[in-house]
Rosetta silent file (secondary structure, phi, psi, omega in degrees, C-alpha in Angstrom):
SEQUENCE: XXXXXXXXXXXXXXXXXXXXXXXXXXXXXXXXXXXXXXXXXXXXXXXXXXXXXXXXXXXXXXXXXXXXXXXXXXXXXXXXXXXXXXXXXXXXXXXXXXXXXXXXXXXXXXXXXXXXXXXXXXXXXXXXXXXXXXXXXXXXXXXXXXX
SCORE:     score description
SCORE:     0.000 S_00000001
   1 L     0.000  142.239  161.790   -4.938  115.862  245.314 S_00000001
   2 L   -61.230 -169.706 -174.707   -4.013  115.588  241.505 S_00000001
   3 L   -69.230 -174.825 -172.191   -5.378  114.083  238.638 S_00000001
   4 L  -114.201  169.154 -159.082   -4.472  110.517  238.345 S_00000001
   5 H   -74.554  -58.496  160.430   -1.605  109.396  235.833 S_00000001
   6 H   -57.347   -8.403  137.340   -3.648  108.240  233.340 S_00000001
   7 H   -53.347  -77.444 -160.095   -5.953  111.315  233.487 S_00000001
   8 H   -57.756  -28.962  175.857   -3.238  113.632  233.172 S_00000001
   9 H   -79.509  -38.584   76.473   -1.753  111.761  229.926 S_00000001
  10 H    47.731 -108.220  172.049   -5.390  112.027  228.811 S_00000001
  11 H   -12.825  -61.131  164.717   -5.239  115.425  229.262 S_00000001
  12 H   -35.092  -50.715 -168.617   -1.737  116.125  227.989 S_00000001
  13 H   -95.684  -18.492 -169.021   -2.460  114.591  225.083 S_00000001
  14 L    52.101   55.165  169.915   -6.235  115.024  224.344 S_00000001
  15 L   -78.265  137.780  177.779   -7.196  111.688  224.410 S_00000001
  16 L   -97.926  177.247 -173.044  -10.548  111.332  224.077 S_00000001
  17 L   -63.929   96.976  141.363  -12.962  108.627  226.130 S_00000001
  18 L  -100.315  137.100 -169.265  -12.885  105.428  225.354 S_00000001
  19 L   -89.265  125.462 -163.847  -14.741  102.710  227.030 S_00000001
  20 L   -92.227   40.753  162.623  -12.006  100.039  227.484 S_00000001
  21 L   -91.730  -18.498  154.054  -14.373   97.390  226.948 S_00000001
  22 L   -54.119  -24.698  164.927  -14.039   98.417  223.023 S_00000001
  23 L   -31.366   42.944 -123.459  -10.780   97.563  223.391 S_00000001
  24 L   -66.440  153.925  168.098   -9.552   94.332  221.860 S_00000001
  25 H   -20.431  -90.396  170.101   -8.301   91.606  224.263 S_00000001
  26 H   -20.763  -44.387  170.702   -4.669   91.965  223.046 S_00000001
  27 H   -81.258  -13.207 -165.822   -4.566   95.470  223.621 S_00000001
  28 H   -79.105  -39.408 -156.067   -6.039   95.160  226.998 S_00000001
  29 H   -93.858   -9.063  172.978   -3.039   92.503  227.861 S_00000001
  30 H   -88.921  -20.349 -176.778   -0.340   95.333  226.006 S_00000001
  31 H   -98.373  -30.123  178.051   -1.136   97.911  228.258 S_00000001
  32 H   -53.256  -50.096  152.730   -1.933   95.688  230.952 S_00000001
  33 H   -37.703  -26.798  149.024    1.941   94.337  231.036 S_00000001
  34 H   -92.871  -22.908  177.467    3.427   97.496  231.830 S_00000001
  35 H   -66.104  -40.896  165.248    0.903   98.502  234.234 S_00000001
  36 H   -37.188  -52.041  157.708    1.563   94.660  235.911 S_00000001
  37 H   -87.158   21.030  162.465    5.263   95.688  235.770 S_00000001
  38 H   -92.744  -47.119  169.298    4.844   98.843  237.468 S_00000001
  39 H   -97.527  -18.302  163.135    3.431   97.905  240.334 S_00000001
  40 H   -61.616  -75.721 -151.585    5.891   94.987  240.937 S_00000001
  41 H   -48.947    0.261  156.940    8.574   97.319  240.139 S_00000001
  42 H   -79.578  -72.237 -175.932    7.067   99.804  242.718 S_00000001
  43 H   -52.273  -35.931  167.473    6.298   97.336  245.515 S_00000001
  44 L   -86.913   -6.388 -179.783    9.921   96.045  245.276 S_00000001
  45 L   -81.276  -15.742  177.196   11.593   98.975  245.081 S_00000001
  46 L   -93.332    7.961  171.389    9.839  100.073  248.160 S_00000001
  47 L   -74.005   -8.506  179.270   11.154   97.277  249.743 S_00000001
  48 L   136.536  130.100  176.626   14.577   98.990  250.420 S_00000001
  49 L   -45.484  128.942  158.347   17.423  100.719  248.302 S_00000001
  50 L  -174.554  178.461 -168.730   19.536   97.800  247.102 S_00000001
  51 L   -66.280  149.651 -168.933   21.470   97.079  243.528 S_00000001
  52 L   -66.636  -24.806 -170.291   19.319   97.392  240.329 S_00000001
  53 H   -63.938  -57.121 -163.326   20.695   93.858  239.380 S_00000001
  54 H   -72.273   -3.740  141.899   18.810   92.434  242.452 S_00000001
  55 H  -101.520   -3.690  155.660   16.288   94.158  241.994 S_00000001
  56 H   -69.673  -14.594 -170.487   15.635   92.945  238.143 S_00000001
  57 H  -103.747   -6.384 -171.762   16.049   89.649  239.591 S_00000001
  58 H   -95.240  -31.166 -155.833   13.442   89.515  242.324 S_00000001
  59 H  -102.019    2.053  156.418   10.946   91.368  239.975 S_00000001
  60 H   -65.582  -56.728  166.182   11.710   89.175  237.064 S_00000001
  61 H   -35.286  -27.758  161.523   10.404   86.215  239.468 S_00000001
  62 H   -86.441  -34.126 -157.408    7.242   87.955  239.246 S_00000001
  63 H   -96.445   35.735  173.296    7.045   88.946  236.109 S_00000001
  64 L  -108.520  160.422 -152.988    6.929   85.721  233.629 S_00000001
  65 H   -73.912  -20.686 -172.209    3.687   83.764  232.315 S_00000001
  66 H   -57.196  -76.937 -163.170    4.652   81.023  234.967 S_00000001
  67 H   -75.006    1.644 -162.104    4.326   82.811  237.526 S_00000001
  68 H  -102.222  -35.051  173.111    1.386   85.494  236.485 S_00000001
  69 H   -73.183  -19.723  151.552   -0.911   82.081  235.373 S_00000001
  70 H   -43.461  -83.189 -132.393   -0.220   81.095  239.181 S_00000001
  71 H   -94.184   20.939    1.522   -1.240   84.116  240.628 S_00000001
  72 L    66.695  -33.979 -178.962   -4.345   84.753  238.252 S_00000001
  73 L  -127.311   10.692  154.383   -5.901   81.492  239.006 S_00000001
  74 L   -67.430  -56.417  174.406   -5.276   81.847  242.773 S_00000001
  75 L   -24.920  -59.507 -134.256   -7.780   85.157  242.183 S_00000001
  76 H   -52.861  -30.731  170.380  -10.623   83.400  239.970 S_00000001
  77 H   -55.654  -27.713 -179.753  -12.855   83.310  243.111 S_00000001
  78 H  -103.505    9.547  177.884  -12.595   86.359  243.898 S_00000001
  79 L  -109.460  146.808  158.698  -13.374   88.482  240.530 S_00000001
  80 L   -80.569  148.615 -148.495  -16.447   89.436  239.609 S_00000001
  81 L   -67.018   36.186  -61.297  -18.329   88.620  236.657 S_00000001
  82 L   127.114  -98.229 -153.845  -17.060   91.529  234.726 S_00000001
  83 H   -63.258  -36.706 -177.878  -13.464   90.948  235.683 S_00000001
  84 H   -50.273  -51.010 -168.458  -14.073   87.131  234.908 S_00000001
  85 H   -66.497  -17.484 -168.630  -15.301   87.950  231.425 S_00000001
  86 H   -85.662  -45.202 -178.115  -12.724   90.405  230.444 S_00000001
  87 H   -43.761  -27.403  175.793  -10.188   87.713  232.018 S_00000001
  88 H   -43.790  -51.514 -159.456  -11.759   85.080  229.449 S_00000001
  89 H   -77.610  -11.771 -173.334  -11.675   87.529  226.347 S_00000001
  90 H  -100.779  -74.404 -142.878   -7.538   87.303  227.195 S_00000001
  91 H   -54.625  -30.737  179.934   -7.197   83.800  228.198 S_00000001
  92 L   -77.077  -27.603 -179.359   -9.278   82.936  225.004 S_00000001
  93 L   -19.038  136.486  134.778   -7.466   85.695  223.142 S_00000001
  94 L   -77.820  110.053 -178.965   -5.354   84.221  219.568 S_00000001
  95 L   -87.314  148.727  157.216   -1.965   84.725  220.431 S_00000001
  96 L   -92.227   -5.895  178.160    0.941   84.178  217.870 S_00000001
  97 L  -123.516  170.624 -177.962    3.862   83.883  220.507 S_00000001
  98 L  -119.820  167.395  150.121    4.757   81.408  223.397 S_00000001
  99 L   -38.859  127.644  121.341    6.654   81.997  226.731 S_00000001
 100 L    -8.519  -65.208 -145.846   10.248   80.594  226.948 S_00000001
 101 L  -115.338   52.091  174.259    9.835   78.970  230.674 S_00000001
 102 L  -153.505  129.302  168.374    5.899   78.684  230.300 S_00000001
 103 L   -48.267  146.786  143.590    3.002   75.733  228.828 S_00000001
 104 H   -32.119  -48.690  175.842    0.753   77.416  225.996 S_00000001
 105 H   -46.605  -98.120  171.546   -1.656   76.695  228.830 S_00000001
 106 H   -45.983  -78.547 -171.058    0.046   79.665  231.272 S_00000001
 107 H   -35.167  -33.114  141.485    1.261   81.651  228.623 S_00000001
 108 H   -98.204   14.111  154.841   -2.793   82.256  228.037 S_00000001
 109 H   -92.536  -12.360  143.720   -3.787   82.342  231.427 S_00000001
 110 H   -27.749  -91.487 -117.083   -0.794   85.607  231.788 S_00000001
 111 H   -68.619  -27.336 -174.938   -2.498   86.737  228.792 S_00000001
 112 H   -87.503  -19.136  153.430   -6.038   86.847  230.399 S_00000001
 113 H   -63.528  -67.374 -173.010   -4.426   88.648  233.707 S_00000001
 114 H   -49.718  -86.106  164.894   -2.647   91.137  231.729 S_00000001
 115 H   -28.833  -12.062 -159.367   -5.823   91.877  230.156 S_00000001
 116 H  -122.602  -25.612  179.037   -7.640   91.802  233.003 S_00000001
 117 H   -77.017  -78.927 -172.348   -4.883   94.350  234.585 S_00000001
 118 H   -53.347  -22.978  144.035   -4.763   96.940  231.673 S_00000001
 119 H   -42.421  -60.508 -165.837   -8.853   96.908  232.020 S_00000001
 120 H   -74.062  -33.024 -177.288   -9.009   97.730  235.391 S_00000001
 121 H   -59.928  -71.061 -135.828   -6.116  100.269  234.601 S_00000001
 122 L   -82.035  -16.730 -165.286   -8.060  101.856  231.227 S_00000001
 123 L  -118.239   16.302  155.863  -11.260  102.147  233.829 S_00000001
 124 L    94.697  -17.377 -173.912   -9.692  104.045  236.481 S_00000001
 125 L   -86.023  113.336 -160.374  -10.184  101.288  239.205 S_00000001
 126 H  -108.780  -19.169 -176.307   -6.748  101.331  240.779 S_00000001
 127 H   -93.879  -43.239 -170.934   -7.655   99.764  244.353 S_00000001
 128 H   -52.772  -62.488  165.406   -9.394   96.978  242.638 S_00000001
 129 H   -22.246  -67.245 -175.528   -6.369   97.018  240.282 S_00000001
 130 H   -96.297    1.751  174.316   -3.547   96.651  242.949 S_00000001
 131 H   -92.253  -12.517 -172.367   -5.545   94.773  245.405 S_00000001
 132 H   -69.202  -79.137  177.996   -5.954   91.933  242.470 S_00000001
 133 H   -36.789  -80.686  169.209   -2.423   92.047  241.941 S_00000001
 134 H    -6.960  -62.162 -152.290   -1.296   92.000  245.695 S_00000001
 135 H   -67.279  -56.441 -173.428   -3.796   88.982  246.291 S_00000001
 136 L   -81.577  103.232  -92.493   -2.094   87.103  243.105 S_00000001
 137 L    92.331  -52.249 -173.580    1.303   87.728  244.667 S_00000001
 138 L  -111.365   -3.194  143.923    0.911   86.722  247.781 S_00000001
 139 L   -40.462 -115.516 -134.707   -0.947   83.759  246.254 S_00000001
 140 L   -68.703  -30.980  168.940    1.458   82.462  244.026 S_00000001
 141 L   -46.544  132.823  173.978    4.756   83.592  246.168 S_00000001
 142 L   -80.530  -70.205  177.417    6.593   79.984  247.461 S_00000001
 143 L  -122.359 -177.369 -166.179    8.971   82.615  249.612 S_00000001
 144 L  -112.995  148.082 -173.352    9.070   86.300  249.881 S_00000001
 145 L   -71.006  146.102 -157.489   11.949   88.202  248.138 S_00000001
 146 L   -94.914  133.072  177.032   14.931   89.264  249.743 S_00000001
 147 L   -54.488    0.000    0.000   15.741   92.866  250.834 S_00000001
């Protein structure tokens, strides 16, 4: 099998190794937000060919502070104390922006997921990664999105 995506851009590019605990918080939750919107926008798209609008609108429903401090503190039991602590260094993070549709309150427990995503991402652990996600998902889901 090939390298893994974030190898191979590594490669491409000749990034060298950094341990993404050097990382500040912030940056952990900027990379972490597209990986977080990658794998929704994977998992719904593999839910079945339908229109792009409908599917921006079910994976918007995931992808706000609302719903990401939901499914993040559905988790907390389940990370280990390593994932807790990076989640901390986000949730604790100083942010300068708010949410729209989100408390301060959510808007930095997102930020400590997102951080806590883009970690797990930066360190290669991808089953850890998407089983995290998955869990806060099926956590946080009221109903499940329509095909």
């Amino acid at each position: 099998m090939g390298e893994s995506l974030t190898e191979e851009i590594k490669r491409a590019f000749s990034l060298p190794e950094i341990d993404p605990s050097q990382y500040s918080p912030l940056a952990l939750a900027y990379i972490g937000d597209n990986i977080y919107e990658l794998v929704n926008r994977t998992e719904m798209l593999h839910r079945g060919n339908r229109q792009s609008q409908k599917l921006h609108k079910d994976c918007s429903a995931r992808a706000n502070a609302r719903f990401q401090a939901e499914a993040v503190l559905s988790i907390l039991p389940v990370l280990t104390e390593e994932e807790e602590a990076v989640y901390r260094r986000g949730r604790n993070a100083a942010v300068v922006t708010k949410a729209k549709n989100a408390t301060i309150t959510e808007y930095h427990e997102a930020t400590g997921f997102e951080a806590l995503i883009g970690y797990l991402y930066l360190k290669g652990r991808y089953g850890r990664l998407t089983e995290l996600v998955k869990l806060g998902f099926l956590n946080a889901v009221k109903e499940t999105p329509e095909k």
